[in-house]
C-alpha positions as MATLAB code, in Angstrom:
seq = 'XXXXXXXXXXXXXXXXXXXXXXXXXXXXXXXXXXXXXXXXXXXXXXXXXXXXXXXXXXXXXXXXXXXXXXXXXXXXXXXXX';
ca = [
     -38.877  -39.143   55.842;
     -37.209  -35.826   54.502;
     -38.880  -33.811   55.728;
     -36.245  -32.270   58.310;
     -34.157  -32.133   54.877;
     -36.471  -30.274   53.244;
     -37.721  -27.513   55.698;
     -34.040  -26.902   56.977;
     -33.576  -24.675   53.629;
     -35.758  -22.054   52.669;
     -34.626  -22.625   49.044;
     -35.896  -26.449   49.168;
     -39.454  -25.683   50.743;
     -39.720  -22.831   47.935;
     -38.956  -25.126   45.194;
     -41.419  -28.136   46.944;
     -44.052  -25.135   47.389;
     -43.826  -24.233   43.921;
     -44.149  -27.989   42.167;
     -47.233  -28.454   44.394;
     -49.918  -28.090   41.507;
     -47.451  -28.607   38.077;
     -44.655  -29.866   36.666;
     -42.491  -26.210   36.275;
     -39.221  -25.660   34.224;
     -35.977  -24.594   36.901;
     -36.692  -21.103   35.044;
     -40.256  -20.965   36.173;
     -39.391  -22.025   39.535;
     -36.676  -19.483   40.091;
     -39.441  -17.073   38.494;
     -41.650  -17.486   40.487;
     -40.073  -18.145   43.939;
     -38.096  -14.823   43.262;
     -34.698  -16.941   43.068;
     -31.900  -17.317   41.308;
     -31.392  -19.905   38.874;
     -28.274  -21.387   40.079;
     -29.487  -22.072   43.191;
     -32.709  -23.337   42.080;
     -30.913  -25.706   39.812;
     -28.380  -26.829   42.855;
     -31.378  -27.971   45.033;
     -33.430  -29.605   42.125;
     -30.489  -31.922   41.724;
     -30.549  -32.105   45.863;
     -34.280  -32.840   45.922;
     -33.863  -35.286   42.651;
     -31.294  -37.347   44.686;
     -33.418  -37.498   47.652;
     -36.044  -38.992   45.965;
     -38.715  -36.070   46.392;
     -38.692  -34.809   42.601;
     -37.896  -36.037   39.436;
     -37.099  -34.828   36.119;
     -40.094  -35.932   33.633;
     -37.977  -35.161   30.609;
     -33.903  -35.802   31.975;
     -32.648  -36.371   27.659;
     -33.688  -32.602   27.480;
     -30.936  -29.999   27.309;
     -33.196  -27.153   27.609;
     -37.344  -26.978   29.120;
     -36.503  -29.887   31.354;
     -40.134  -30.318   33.569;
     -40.176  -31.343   37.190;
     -42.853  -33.011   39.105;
     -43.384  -33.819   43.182;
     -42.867  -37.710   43.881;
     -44.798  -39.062   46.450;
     -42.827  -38.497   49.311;
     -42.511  -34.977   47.753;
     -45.852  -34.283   47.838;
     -46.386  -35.876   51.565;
     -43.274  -33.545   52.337;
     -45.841  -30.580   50.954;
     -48.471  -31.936   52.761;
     -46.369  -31.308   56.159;
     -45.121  -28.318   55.570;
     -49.016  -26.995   54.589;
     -50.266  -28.521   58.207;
];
């Protein structure tokens, strides 16, 4: 699975951590894992195209949501073990 993708950046397994019990806005997520916006928004796009996220609203310009696929939250589940 990805999950050698996903614990190789600190900045992924933030953003994973942090969709683990809601769908959260790229502002909330760099809010709350104390990062920057740019690169939150870089990795959301890296964890959209590896199928471990997706974007619940994508025709949004603004207060797009984002949500843990499956193998996103089995990812979690890993990292939590």
């Amino acid at each position: 699975m990805n999950y050698s993708y996903v614990i190789s950046s600190k900045v992924r397994t933030k953003i994973i951590k942090a969709l683990e019990n809601k769908p959260l806005t790229p502002t909330q997520i760099a809010e709350k894992t104390d990062m920057n916006l740019s690169q939150v928004s870089h990795s959301l796009r890296d964890l959209t195209d590896e199928n471990l996220i997706e974007c619940m609203n994508p025709k949004k310009k603004k207060g797009r949501l984002y949500t843990l696929l499956e193998d996103g939250e089995w990812v979690l589940k890993k990292i939590e073990e």
